[in-house]
Structure formats: structure tokens, C-alpha cells
C-alpha positions in Angstrom: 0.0 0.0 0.0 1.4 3.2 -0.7 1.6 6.0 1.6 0.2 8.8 -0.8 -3.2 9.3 -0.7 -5.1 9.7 -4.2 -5.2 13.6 -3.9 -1.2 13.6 -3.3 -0.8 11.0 -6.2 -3.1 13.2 -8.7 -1.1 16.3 -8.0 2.1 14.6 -8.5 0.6 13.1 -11.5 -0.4 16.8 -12.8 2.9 18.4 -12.0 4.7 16.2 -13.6 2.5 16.6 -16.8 2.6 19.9 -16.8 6.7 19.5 -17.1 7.5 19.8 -13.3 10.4 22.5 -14.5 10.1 24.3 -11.2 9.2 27.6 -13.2 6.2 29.8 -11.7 5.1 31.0 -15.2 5.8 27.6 -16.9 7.8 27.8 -20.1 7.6 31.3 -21.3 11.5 31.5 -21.0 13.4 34.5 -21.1 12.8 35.4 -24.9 8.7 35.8 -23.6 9.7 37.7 -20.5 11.9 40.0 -22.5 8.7 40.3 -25.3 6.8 41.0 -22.2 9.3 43.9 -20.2 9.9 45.1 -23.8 6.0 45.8 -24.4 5.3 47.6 -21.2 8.3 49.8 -21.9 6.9 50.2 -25.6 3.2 50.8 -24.4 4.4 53.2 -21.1 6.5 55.4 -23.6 3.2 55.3 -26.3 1.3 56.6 -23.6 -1.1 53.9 -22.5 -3.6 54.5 -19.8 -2.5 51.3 -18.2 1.4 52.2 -17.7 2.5 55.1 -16.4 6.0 55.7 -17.0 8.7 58.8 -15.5 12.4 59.0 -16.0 13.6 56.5 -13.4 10.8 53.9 -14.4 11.5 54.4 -18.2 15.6 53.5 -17.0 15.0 50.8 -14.9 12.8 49.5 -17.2 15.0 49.6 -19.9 18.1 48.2 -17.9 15.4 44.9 -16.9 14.3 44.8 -20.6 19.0 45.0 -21.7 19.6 42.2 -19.2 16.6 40.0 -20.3 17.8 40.5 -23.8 21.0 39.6 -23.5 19.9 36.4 -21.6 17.4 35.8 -24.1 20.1 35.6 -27.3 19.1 36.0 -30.8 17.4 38.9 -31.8 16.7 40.1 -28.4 20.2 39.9 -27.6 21.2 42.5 -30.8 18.7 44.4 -30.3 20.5 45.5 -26.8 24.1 44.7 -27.8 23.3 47.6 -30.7 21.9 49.9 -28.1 24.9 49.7 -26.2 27.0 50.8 -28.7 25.9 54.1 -28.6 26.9 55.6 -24.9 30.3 53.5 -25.1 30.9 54.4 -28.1 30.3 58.3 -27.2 31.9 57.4 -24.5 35.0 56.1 -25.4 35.3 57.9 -28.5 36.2 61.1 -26.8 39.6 61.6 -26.3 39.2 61.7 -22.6 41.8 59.3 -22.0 41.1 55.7 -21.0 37.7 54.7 -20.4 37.0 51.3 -19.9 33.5 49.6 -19.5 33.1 50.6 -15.9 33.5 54.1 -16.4 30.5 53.6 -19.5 28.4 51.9 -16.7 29.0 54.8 -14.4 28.3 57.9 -16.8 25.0 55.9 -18.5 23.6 55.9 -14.8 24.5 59.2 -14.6 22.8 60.2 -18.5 19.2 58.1 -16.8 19.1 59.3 -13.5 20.4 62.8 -13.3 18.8 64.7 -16.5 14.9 65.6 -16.1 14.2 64.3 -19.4 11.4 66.1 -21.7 11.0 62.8 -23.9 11.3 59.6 -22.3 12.5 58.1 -24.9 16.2 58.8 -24.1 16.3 57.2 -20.8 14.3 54.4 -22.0 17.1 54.0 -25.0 19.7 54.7 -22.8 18.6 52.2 -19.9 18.2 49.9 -22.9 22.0 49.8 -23.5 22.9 50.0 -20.2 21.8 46.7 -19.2 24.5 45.2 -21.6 27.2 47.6 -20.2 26.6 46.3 -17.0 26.8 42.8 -18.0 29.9 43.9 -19.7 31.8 46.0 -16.9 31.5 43.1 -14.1 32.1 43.9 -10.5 29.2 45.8 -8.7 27.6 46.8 -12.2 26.7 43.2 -13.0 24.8 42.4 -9.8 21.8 43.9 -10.8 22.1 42.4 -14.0 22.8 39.0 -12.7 20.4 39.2 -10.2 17.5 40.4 -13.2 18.7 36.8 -15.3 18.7 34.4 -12.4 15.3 35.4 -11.3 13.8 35.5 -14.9 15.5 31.8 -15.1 13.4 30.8 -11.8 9.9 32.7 -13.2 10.3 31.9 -16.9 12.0 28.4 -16.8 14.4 29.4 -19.5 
């Protein structure tokens, strides 16, 4: 006689039908949670009724949409790669002397946060490349980052 009761063994039964992957939003996987981040940025900067968006919300949304990307590969992951081209290559094209990919983390946080922004477009774009700087730079920059891709692993079951 077994010790589960016919409740217990139907559940397990149903878990392990429904793939048992340990993921909370089953297999959406990082490409659909980056879709998803990359949609309420889209829709907050369209202006939709639903998602209001300011300067530090259009950043931080944009850095969470970068590091989904970039864990997400294929398109997703050019799509950020290219917008991170643009701060580091301002950046480092100025003859400032040597910046590496730290100081690029450093002054895009500084181009999001600090300006008040009349479009928020800019941040959004900005926040966009950032994501894949931070990745990039290592140290403290890539905890967020790292942070962002582990728990998208755990809700999206990449």
C-alpha cells in the first residue's frame, strides 16, 4: 500500500504533466519575459492608460528589458548589444583618456538618473544599452544584471 493518498498521487501526476520544471510562469523563458518587459516599456512610452511611466521607471525598465535580452540571445540579444553601442561608443570615442567599461556603466547611470528628461525616450534608450554595459563591466555593475537573469530563469524556466 502506498503512503500517498489519491489527492497527493493526482497532483504529482499533474505536476509532472505539466513538465514539473520548477518555473512559476511555466515555459515562457526568457525570450517571452523579455517580449513582455519590452511591451510595457513600448506601451508606457506610447502613452497607454495602463502604464505610467517617468524618467527613473523608463531606466530601470530599460536596464530589466537589456539584461533579459542579452539572456534571451538571438534577436533580443542584438537588439540591446546595438543599443549599447551608442553611450560606449560616445563614451570612449572622446579623447578623454582611458575609459574602460566601468566608467560607461558609471556615466550611463548618470545620463538616466540625473537629467529631467522632456522625452522619455532617451532614458528608455539609454537604460536599454545600459543593461548590456553592466553585464559587460563586471564587478558591482553586473549584480543587478545578474540578479535580473537568475530570477527570470526561476519565473520563466528558461
Amino acid at each position: 500500500m502506498s503512503a500517498l493518498t489519491q489527492t497527493q498521487t493526482i497532483a504529482a501526476d499533474v505536476v509532472l504533466a505539466a513538465g514539473g520544471g520548477g518555473s512559476l510562469l511555466g515555459s515562457v523563458g526568457v525570450s517571452g519575459l523579455a517580449f513582455a518587459v519590452g511591451f510595457i516599456l513600448f506601451s508606457g512610452l506610447r502613452g497607454s492608460d495602463r502604464v505610467k511611466l517617468d524618467r527613473d521607471k523608463a531606466g530601470v525598465l530599460g536596464i530589466v528589458f537589456s539584461t533579459l535580452s542579452a539572456s534571451a540571445s538571438g534577436m533580443w540579444s542584438s537588439l540591446s548589444a546595438g543599443a549599447a553601442e551608442v553611450p560606449r561608443g560616445l563614451m570612449e570615442g572622446l579623447n578623454f583618456g582611458s575609459f574602460g567599461l566601468g566608467a560607461v556603466a558609471l556615466g550611463s547611470c548618470l545620463m538616466i538618473f540625473i537629467p529631467k528628461w522632456k522625452k522619455l525616450w532617451m532614458p528608455a534608450f539609454l537604460g536599454v544599452g545600459a543593461g548590456w554595459t553592466f553585464a559587460g563591466a563586471g564587478g558591482i555593475w553586473a549584480l543587478g544584471t545578474t540578479l535580473v537573469a537568475t530570477m527570470a530563469t526561476k519565473l520563466g524556466g528558461m
